[in-house]
C-alpha positions as CSV (number, residue, x, y, z in Angstrom):
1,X,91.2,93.1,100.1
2,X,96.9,92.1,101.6
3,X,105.4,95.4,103.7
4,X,111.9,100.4,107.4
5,X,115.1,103.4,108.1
6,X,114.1,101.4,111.4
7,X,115.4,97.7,111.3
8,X,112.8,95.5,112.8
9,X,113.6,93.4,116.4
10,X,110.4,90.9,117.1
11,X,108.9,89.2,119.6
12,X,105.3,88.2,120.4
13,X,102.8,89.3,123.0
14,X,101.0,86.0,124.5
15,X,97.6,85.1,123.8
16,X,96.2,86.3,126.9
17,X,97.4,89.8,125.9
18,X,95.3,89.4,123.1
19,X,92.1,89.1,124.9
20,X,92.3,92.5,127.0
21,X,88.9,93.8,128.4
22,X,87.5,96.8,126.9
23,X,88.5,99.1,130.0
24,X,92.0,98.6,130.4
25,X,93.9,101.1,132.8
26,X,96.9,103.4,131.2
27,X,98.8,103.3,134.5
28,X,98.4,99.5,135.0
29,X,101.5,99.0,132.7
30,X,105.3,97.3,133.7
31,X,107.7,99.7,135.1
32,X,109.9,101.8,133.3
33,X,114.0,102.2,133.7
34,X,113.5,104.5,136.6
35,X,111.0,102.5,138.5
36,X,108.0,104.0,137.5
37,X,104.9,102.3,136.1
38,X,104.6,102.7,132.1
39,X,101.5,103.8,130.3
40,X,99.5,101.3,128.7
41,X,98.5,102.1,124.9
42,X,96.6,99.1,123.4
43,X,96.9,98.9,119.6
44,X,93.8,97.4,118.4
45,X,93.6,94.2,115.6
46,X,90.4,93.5,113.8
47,X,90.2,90.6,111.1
48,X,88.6,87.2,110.2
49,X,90.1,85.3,113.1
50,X,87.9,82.3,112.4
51,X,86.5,81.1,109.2
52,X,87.4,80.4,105.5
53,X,89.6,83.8,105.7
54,X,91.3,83.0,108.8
55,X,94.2,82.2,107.4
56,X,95.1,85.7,106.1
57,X,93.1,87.4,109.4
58,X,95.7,85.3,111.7
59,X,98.5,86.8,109.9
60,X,97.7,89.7,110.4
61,X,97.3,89.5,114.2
62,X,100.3,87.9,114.8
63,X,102.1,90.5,112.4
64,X,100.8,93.1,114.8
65,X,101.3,91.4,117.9
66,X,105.1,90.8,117.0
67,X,105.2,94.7,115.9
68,X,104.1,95.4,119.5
69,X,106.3,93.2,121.9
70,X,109.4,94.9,119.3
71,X,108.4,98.4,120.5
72,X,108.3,97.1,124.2
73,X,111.5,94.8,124.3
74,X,113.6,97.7,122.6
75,X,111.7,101.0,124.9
76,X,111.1,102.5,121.6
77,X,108.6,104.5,123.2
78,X,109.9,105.5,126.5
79,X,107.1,105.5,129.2
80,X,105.1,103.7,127.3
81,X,104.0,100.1,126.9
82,X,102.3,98.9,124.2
83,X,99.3,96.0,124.4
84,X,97.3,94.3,121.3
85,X,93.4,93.5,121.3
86,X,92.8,91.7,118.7
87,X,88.9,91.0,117.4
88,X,87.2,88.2,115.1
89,X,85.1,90.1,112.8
90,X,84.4,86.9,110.8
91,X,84.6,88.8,107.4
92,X,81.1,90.1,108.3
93,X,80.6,93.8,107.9
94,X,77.7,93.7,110.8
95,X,80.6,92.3,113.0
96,X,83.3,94.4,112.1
97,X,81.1,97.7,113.1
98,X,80.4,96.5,116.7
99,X,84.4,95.7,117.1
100,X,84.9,99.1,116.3
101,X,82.6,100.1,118.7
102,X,84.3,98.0,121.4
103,X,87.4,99.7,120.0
104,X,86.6,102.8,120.6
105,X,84.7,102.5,123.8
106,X,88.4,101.0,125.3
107,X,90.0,104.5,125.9
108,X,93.8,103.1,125.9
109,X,93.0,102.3,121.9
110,X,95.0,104.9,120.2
111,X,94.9,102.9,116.8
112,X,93.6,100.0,114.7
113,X,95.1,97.9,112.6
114,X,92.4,96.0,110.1
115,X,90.3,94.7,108.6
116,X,91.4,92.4,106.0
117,X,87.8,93.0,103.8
118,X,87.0,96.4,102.1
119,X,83.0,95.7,102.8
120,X,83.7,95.4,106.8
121,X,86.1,98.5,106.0
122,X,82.8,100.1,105.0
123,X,81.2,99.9,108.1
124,X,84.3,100.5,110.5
125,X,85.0,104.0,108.8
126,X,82.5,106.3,110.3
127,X,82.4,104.9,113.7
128,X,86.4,105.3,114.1
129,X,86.4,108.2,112.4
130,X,82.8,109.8,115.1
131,X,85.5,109.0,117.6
132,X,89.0,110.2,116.0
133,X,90.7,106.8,116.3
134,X,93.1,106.4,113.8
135,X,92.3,103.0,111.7
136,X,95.2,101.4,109.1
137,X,94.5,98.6,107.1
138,X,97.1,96.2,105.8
139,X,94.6,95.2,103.3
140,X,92.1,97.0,101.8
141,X,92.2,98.2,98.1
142,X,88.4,99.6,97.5
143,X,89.7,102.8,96.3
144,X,86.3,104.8,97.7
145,X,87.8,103.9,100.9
146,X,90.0,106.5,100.8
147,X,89.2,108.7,97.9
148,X,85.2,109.1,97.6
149,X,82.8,106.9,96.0
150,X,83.0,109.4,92.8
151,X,86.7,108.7,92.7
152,X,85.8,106.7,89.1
153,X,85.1,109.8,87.5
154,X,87.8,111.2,89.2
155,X,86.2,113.2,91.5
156,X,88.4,112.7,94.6
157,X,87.5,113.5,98.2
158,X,88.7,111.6,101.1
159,X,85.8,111.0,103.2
160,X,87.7,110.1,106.8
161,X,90.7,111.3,108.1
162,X,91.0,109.1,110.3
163,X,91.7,105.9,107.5
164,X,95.0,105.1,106.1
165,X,96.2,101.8,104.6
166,X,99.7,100.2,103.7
167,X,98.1,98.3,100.7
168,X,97.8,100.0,97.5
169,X,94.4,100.2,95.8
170,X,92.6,98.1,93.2
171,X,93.7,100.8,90.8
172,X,96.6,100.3,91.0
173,X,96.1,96.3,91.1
174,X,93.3,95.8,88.3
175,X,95.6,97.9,86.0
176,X,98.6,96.2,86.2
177,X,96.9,92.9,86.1
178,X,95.0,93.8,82.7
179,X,98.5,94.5,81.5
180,X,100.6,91.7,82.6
181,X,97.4,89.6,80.6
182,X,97.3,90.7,77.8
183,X,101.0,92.3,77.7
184,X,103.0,89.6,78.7
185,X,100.7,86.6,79.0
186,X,99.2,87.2,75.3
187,X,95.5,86.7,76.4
188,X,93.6,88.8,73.7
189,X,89.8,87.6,75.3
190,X,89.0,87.2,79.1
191,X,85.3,85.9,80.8
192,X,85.4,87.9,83.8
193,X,84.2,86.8,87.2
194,X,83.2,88.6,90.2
195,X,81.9,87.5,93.7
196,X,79.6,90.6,93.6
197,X,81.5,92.0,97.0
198,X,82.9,95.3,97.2
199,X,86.9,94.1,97.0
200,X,85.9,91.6,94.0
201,X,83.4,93.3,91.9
202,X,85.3,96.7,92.2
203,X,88.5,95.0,91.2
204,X,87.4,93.2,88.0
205,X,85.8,96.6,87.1
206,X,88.8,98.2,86.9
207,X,90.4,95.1,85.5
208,X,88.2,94.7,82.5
209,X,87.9,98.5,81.4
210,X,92.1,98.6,81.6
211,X,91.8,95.1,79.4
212,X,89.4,96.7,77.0
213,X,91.3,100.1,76.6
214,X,94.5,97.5,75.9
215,X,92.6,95.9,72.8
216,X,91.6,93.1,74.5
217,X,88.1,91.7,74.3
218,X,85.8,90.9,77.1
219,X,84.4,87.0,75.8
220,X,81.4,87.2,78.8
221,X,80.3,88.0,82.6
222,X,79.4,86.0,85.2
223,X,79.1,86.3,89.0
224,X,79.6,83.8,92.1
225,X,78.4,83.5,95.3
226,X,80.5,83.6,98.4
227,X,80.4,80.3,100.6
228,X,78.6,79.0,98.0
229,X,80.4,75.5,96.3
230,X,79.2,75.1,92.7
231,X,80.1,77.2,89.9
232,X,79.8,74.4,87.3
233,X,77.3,76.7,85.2
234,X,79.9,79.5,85.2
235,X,82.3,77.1,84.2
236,X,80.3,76.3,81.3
237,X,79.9,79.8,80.0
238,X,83.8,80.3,80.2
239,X,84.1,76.8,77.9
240,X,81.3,78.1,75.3
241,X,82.8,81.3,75.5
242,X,85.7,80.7,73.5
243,X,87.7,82.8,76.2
244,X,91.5,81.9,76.1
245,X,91.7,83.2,80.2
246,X,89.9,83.8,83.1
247,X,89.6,87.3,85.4
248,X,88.2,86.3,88.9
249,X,87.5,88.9,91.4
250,X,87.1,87.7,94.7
251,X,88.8,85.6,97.3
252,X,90.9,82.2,97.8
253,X,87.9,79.7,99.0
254,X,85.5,80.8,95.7
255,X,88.6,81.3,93.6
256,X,89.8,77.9,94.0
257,X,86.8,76.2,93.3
258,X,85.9,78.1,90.5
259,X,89.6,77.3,88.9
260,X,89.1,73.7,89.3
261,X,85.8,73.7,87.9
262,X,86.5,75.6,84.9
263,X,89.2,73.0,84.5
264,X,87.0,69.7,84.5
265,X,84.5,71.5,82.3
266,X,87.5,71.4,79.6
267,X,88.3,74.9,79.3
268,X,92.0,74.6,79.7
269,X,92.6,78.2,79.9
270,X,94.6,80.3,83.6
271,X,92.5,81.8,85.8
272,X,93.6,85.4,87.5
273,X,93.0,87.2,90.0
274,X,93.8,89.7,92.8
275,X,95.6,89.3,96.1
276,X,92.8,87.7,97.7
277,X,93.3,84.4,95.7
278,X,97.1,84.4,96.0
279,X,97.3,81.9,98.9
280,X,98.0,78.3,99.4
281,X,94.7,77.5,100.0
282,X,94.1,78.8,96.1
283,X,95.7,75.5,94.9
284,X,94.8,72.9,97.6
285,X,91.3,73.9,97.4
286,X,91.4,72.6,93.4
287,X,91.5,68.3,92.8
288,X,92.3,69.7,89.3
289,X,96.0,70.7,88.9
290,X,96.2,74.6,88.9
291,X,99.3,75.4,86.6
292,X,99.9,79.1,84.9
293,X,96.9,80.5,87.3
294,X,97.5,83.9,87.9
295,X,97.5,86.4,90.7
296,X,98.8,90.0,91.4
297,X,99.2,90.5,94.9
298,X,100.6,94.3,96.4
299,X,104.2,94.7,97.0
300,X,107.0,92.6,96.0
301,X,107.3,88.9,98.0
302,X,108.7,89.8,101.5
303,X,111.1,86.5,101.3
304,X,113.6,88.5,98.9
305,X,113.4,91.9,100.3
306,X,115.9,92.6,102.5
307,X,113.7,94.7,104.9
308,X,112.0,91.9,105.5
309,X,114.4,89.9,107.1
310,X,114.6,90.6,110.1
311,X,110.5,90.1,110.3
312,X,110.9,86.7,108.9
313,X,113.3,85.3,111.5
314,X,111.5,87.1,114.4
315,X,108.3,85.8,113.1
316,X,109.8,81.9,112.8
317,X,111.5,82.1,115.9
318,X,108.4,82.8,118.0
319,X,106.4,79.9,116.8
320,X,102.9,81.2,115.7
321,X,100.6,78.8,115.1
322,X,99.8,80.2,111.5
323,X,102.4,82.0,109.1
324,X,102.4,85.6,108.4
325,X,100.4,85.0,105.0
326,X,99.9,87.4,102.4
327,X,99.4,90.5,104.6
328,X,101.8,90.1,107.1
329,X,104.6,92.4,106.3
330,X,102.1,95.4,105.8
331,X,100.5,94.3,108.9
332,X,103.6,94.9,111.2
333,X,103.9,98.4,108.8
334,X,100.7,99.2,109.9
335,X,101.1,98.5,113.6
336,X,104.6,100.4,113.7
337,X,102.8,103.5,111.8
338,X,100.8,103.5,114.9
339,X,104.0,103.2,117.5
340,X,105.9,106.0,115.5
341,X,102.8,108.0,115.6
342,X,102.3,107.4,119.3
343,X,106.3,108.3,119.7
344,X,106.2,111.5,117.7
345,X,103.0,112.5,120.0
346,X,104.3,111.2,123.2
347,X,107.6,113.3,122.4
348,X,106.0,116.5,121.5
349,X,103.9,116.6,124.5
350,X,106.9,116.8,127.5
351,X,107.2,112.4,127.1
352,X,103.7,112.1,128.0
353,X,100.6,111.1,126.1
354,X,98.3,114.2,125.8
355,X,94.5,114.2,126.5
356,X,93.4,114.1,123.2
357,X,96.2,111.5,121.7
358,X,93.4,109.7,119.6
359,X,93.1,112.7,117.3
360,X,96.8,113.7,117.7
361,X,98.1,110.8,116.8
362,X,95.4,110.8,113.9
363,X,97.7,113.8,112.4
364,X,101.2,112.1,113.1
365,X,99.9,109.3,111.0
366,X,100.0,111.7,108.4
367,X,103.5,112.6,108.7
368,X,104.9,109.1,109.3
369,X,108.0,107.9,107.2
370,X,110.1,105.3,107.6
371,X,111.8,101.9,105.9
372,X,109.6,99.1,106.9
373,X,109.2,95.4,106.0
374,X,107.4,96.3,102.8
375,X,109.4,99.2,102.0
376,X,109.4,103.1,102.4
377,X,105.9,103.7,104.6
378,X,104.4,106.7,103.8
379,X,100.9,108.2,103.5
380,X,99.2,110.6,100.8
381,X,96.9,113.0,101.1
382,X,93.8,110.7,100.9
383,X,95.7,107.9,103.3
384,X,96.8,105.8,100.9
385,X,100.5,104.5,100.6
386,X,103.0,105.5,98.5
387,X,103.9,102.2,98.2
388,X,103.0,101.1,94.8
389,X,105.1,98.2,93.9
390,X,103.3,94.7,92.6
391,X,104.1,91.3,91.7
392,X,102.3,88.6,89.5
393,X,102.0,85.3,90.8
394,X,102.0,82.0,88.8
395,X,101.2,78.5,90.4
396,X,104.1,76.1,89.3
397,X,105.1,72.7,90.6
398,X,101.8,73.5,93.3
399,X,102.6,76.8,94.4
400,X,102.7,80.5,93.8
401,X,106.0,81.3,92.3
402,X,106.8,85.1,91.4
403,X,107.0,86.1,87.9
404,X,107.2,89.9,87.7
405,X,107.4,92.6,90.2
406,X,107.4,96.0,89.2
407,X,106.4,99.9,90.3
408,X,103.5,100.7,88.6
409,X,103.0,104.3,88.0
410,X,99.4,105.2,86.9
């Protein structure tokens, strides 16, 4: 499914700026220095806003919101004022499409930050893509997002230029979870589960062929459903199995559930799995207690880098509701890839946006660098970051506590 050389001031836009209609004016924005009334460019947020997922999708908002008001409060773009609409796409695909039709049919959207799901991702790509409005996700890993759905046989064609993301792929993730496993953790035979979504199924894919090219041995398969509650018969086939640990592929509210019930049906093994299950909500969702579970998650943990802290304060000292989560960091990377993109166009056209910004700013996207939260932000040639640093996760004493953090190079 989720972190600048620019030091990072933040603030928050309000709620009601969250909430703009879809036919917002450019020249209805606050005045500039010299009097005159700034441009309005509206950064677009879609994610789970409500639901089990909310959590991470609130996050992400805020992330973006606070990247916004930083832009404004410091004139980073001069002339121009920058405004966030933000849209529940409920982790539904269906949903996230028609918010990225309301995305596009607001002409001061010159960028989109979201989703949080690789399935929604799916159905946002083309429509974004029909209407050259740059989209970057904080959060996806699919890697046919970005680099074809024959990527696997490594066949590698970028299907939308118009997609970029600050999280690295499932690649990268599966690969260094399979060897952190069986490497460091001495797990020689894994059940593996998926939730049969795009994010989990492709992600315990590439998981279990890494594990198997190791040595390991793959004990059995099994696969959940999401929103669903009981996974006592996969639970079951992990005891029988003889499996000494447990590969999940899927997200928090299913992951949870599925470690605790693996638990009371006496296999006393860990449970792993990707970013989506490293979250709080991981261990509360268990009665059973979740010690030496597992999870990689992209980048290292924004509390000890010192890019980060800057974002951490801002983000306290405004009082949002929810925390910045998991994705947060790469969320306000992904909105300020958006304002340097809109700055590099805005400069090269006189200080003024140009008529087609949407597919300018498209190719400054491309060309963006700069230390952020997370890191160095940068994009490849298929969109993806160049950002490829990880950390494993282990629950101790009730929460996640990181173990190792490394560059993994493929």
């Amino acid at each position: 499914m989720r972190h600048r050389s620019l030091l990072i001031l933040t603030t928050v836009i309000t709620t009601g700026a969250l909430t703009l209609t879809a036919c917002g004016s450019r020249d209805g924005g606050s005045k500039d220095n010299s009097g005159g009334k700034k441009t309005v460019v509206v950064i677009g947020v879609d994610a789970p806003l409500t639901g089990s997922l909310s959590a991470l999708g609130q996050g992400i908002k805020n992330s973006v919101d606070l990247a916004a008001k930083t832009a404004n409060k410091n004139n980073e773009v001069p002339g121009i004022e920058f405004k966030v609409e933000a849209l529940d796409d409920q982790a539904v695909p269906a949903s996230g499409q028609a918010n990225a039709t309301k995305l596009v049919g607001n002409k001061d959207v010159l960028g989109v930050v979201g989703p949080l799901n690789s399935g929604v991702a799916q159905q946002m790509q083309g429509v974004f893509a029909s209407a050259k409005l740059a989209q970057v996700s904080p959060a996806n890993t699919n890697p046919a997002l970005s680099q074809g759905d024959n990527w696997g046989k490594g066949e590698f064609k970028r299907g939308f230029d118009t997609y970029f993301r600050t999280a690295a792929t499932d690649v990268v993730q599966g690969k260094f979870a399979a060897q952190y496993l069986f490497k460091d953790a001495g797990k020689k035979k894994v059940f593996i589960v998926d939730d049969k979504q795009t994010y989990g199924a492709g992600l315990a894919a590439i998981f279990a062929e890494e594990f198997k090219k190791l040595g390991g041995e793959v004990a059995g398969t099994d696969h959940v459903t999401v929103k669903e509650t009981d996974f006592s018969s996969t639970a079951d086939k992990v005891k029988s199995s003889g499996a000494d640990s447990v590969y999940f592929g899927g997200q928090y509210p299913e992951g949870g559930l599925l470690a605790d019930q693996i638990k009371k049906a006496g296999a006393a093994v860990p449970l792993m799995g990707g970013d989506g299950i490293q979250d709080p909500a991981f261990i509360s969702a268990s009665g059973e207690a979740n010690e030496g579970d597992l999870a990689t998650s992209i980048g290292y943990p924004v509390e000890k880098l010192d890019t980060a802290k800057k974002f951490i304060e801002d983000y306290k000292a405004e009082g949002y509701k929810d925390p910045y989560a998991a994705y947060g960091g790469y969320s306000y990377d992904a909105g300020w890839a958006v304002i340097q993109a809109v700055k590099a166009v805005v400069a090269a056209n006189s200080g003024k946006l140009p008529t087609d910004a949407r597919a300018k700013v498209v190719e400054a996207l491309g060309k963006v660098s700069f230390e952020g939260v997370t890191g160095k932000v940068a994009f490849d040639q298929y969109g993806d970051t160049t950002n490829k640093q990880l950390t494993v996760y282990k629950v101790e004493g009730g929460k996640w506590v990181d173990v190792k953090s490394d560059t993994f190079n493929q």
